[in-house]
C-alpha distance (Angstrom), angle and dihedral (degrees) to the residues before:
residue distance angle dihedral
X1 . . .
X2 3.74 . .
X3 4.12 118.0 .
X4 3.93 94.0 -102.7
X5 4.07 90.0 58.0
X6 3.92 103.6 36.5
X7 4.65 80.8 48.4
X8 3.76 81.7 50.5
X9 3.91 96.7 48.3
X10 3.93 92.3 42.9
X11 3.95 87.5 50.5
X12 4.39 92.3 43.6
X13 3.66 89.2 54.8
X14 3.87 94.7 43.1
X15 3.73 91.8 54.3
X16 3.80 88.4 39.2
X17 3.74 95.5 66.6
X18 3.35 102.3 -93.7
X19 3.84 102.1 140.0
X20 3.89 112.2 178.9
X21 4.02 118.7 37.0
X22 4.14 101.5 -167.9
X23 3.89 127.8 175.3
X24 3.91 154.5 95.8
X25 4.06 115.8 -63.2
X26 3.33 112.8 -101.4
X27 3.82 124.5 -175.7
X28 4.00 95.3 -145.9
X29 3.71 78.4 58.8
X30 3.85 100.5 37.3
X31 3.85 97.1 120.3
X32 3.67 96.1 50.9
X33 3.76 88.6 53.6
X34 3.49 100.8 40.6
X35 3.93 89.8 49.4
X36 4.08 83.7 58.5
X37 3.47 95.7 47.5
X38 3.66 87.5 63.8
X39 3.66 98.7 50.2
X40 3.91 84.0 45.6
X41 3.88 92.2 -115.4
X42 3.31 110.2 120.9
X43 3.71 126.3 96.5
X44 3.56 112.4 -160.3
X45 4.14 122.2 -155.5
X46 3.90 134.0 175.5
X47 3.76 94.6 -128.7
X48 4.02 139.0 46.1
X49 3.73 89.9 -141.2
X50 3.70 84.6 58.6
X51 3.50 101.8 51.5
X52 3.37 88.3 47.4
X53 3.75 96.1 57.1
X54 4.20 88.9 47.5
X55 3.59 90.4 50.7
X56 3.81 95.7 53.6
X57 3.29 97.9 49.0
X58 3.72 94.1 42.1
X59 3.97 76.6 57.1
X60 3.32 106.4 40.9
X61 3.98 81.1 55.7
X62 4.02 87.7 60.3
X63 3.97 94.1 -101.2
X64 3.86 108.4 124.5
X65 4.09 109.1 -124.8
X66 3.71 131.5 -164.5
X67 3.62 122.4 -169.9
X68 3.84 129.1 -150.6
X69 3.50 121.1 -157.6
X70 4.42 139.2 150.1
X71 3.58 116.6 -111.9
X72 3.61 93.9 -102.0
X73 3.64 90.9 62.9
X74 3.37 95.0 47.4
X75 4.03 88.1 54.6
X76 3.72 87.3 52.2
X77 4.29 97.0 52.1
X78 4.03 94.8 43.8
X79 3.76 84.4 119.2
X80 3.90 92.1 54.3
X81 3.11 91.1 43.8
X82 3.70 101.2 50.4
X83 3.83 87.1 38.5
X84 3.49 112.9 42.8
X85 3.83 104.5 20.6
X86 4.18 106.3 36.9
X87 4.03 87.9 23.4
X88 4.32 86.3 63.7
X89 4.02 98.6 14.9
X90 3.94 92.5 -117.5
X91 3.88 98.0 -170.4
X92 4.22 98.2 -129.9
X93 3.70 133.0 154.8
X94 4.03 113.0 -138.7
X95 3.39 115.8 -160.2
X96 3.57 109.4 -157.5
X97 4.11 135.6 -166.2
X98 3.31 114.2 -147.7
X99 3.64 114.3 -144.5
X100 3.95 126.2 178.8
X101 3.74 99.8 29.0
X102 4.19 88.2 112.5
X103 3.85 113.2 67.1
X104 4.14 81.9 -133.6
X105 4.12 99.7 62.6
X106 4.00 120.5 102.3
X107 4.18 112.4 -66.5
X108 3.51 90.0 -114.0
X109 3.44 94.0 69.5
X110 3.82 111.3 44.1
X111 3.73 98.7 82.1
X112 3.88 94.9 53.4
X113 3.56 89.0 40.1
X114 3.66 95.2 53.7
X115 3.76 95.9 45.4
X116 4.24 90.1 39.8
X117 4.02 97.5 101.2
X118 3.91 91.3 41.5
X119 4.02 84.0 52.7
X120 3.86 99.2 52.9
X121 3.98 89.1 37.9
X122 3.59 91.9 55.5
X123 4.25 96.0 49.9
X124 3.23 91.8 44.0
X125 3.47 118.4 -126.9
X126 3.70 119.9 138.2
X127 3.57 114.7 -110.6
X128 4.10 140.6 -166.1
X129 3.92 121.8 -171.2
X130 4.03 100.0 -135.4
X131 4.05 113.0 -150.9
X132 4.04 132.8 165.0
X133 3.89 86.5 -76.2
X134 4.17 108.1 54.3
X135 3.41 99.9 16.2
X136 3.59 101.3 116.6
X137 4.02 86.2 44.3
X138 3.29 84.6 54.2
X139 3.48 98.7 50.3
X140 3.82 85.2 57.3
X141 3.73 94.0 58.0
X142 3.68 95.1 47.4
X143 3.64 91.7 56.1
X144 3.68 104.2 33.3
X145 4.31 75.0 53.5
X146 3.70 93.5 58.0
X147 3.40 94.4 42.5
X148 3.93 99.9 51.6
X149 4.38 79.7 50.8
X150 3.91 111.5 -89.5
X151 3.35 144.2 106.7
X152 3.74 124.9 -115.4
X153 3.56 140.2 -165.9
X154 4.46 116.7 -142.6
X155 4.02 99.8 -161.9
X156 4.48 111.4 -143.6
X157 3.91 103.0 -165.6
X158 3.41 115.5 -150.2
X159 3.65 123.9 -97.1
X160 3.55 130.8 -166.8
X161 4.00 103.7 -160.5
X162 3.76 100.8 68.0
């Protein structure tokens, strides 16, 4: 997503009710974050599994949480995830980049970015990939998601342009 829509997404979900925006900085997502830093609401950790953790309890305390996170973090907090948020049904937004689904991204990234969409199908949490065209739509879901109860996962790809 280009800087003008990820700004726009940070700002939907801020005047949607979405309180607390926690995670590790991701440059796929660098917009978003950068756009929270500036409204001072961005809360920055060194580990998924950590964000995770604030966020639930941050929601567990009635303050809506999204967490933002690359795809190879989200590989390495599966158990959290599975544990702590489907285990209790901790109503959280992810925002995930998607690295390695182009051939041209960094080597370290192609294998989790290939096997990516088999990961979230097989925890099972519902996904949408959000781009310049549905992400308002999106948006929508994501909330209306978190609202009926579950968590959800919004899916950035990477883009090389912006």
């Amino acid at each position: 997503m280009n800087k003008a829509d990820q700004q726009k997404v940070f700002d939907y979900f801020l005047a949607n009710k979405i309180e607390n925006f926690v995670g590790v900085p991701d440059s796929t997502l660098k917009h978003f974050i950068d756009q929270g830093l500036k409204k001072r609401k961005i809360i920055i950790t060194t580990r998924e599994d950590e964000a995770i953790g604030i966020a639930t309890g941050m929601v567990i305390s009635n303050s809506s949480s999204l967490v933002f996170m690359q795809n190879a973090g989200f590989a390495n907090s599966i158990s959290t995830l599975t544990s702590l948020i489907q285990l209790y049904k901790i109503p959280i937004i992810i925002l995930l980049g998607w690295r390695g689904f182009l051939k041209n991204d960094a080597p370290e990234h192609t294998k989790i970015g290939k096997i990516q969409p088999q990961l979230i199908r097989s925890i099972g949490i519902k996904s949408k990939i959000i781009d310049e065209k549905n992400w308002k739509d999106a948006c929508k879901w994501a909330l209306k998601t978190i609202h009926l109860g579950s968590p959800c996962i919004l899916i950035v790809k990477r883009i090389f342009n912006d």
